[in-house]
Legacy VTK file of the C-alpha trace (Angstrom):
# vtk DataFile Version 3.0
C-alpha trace
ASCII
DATASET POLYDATA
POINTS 175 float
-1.004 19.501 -9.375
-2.342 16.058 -8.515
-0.613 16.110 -4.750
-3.070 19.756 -4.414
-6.401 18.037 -6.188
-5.425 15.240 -3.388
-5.413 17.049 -0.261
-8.681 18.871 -1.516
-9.914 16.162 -1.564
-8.978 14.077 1.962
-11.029 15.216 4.305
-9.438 15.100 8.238
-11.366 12.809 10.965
-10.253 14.278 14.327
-9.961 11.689 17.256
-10.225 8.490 15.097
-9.216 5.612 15.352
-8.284 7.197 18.635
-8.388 10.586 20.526
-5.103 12.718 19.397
-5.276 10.896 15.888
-5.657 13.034 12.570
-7.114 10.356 10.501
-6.259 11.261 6.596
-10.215 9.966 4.843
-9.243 8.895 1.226
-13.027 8.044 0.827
-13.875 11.381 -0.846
-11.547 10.905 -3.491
-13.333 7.461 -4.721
-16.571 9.951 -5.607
-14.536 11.748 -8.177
-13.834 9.317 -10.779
-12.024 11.736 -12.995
-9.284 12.019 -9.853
-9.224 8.378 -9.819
-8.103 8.118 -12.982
-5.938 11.020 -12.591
-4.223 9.250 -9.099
-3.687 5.816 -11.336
-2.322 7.769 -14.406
0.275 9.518 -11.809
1.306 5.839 -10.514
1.589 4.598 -13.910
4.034 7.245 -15.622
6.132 7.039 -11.724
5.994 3.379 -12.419
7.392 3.518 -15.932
10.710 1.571 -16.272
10.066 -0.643 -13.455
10.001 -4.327 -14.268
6.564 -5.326 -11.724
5.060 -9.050 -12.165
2.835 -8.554 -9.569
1.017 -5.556 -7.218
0.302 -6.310 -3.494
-2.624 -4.348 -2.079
-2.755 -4.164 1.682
-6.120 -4.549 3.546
-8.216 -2.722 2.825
-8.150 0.488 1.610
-4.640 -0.596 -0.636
-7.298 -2.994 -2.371
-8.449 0.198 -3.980
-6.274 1.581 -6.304
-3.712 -1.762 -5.965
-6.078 -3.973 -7.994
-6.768 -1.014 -11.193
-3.054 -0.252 -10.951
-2.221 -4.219 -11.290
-5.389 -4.426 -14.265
-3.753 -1.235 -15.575
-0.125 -2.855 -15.637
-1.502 -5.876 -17.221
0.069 -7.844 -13.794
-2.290 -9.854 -10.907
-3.298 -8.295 -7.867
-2.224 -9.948 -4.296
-4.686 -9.325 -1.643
-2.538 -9.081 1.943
-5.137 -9.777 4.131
-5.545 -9.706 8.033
-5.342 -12.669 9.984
-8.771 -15.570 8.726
-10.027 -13.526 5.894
-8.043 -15.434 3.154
-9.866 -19.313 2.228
-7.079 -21.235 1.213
-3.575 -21.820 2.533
-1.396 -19.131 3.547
1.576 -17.691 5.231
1.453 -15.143 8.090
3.463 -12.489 9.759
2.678 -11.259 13.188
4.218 -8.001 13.447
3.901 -4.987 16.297
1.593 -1.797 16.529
1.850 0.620 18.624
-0.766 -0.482 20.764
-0.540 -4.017 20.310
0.234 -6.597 17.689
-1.769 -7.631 14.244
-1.279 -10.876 11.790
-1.505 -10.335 7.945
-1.526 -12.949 5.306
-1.483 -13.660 1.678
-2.074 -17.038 0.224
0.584 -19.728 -0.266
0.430 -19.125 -4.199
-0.204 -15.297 -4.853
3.017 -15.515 -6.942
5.889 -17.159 -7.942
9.048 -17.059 -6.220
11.583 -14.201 -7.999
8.680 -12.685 -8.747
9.313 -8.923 -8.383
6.163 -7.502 -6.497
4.998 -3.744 -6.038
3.415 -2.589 -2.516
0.397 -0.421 -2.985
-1.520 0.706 0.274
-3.298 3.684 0.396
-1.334 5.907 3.107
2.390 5.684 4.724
2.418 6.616 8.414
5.357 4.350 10.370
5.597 1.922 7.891
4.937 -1.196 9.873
2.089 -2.981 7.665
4.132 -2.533 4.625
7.423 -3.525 6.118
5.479 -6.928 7.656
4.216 -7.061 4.104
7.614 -6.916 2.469
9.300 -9.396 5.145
6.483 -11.731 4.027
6.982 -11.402 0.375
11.001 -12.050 0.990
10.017 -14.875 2.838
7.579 -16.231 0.464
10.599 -15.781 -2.728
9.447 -12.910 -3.956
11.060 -9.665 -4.138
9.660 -5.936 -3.234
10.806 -3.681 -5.841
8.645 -0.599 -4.586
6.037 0.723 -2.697
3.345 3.185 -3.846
1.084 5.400 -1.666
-1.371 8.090 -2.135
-0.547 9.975 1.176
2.480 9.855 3.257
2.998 11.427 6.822
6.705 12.321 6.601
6.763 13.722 10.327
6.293 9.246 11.291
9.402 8.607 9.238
7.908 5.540 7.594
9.736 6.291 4.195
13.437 5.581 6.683
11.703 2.136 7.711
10.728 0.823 4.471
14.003 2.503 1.919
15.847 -0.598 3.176
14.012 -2.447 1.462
13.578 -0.480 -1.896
14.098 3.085 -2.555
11.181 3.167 -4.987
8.621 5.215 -2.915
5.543 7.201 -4.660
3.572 9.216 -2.819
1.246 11.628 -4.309
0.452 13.612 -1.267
2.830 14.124 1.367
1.897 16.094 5.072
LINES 1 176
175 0 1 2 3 4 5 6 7 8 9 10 11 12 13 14 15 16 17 18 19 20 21 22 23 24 25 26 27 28 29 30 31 32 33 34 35 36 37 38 39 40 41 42 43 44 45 46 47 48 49 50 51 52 53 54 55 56 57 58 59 60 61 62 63 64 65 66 67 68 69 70 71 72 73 74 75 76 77 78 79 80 81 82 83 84 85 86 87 88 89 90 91 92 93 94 95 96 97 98 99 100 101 102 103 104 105 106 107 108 109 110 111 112 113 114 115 116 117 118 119 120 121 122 123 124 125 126 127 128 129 130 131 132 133 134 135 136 137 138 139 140 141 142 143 144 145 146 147 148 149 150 151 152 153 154 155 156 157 158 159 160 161 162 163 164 165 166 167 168 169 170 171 172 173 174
């Protein structure tokens, strides 16, 4: 029921970022607060059982629904930034895109290490900002004990990069 009420929802930008790109547009969902609530709800009875000190929300659209679901699991919220948005110290991880590379970073003490952190971003295509993300959590101490998306693109295989790591994947919506 949700994953349909979803993909209502998303509306499809053709040629964007690039030409040949299917963007998935989660911005139509934020106008239906009753879905919002209805997304977070579905993350929090997936999440049930799941011992989470902290939720990571990736830049910027993970910031969403990361920081209710962290204020909803009564746990703080880690912003993963890119590269010179965060003010104090950090760590960084330069990791590869398809069409070049890209730096993320999270500040120096955004948790604790053995903290066991959660991975919320709003869509899972190859996987690459999220695995960068978890290789800089590991590094930092901490330890990814699942990811959670709204959308997945199962046809980019981004679920075989990141199960390595933790084989607690939500996604809502899956194409």
């Amino acid at each position: 029921m949700i994953e349909q009420q979803i993909k209502t929802a998303i509306r499809d930008i053709h040629d964007f970022p690039k030409p040949g790109i299917i963007f998935k547009d989660i911005t139509p969902i934020l106008k239906d607060p009753e879905l919002c609530t209805k997304i977070n709800d579905a993350f929090l009875e997936k999440l049930q059982g799941l011992h989470i000190d902290a939720v990571a929300g990736v830049e910027s659209r993970g910031f969403l629904f990361g920081l209710t679901l962290a204020n909803k699991l009564g746990v703080p919220f880690i912003p993963v930034r890119k590269a010179g948005k965060l003010p104090h110290t950090v760590k960084q991880k330069v990791y590869d895109l398809e069409y070049g590379t890209a730096t993320i970073e999270v500040h120096t003490d955004a948790f604790n290490p053995g903290d066991r952190i959660l991975i919320h971003d709003d869509l899972l295509a190859t996987g690459g900002t999220v695995m960068a993300t978890s290789q800089l959590i590991q590094e930092m101490g901490g330890e990814v004990v699942g990811f959670s998306f709204i959308v997945g693109l199962s046809f980019l295989n981004g679920i075989e990069r990141i199960s390595p790591i933790s084989d607690n994947i939500i996604i809502l919506a899956d194409y």
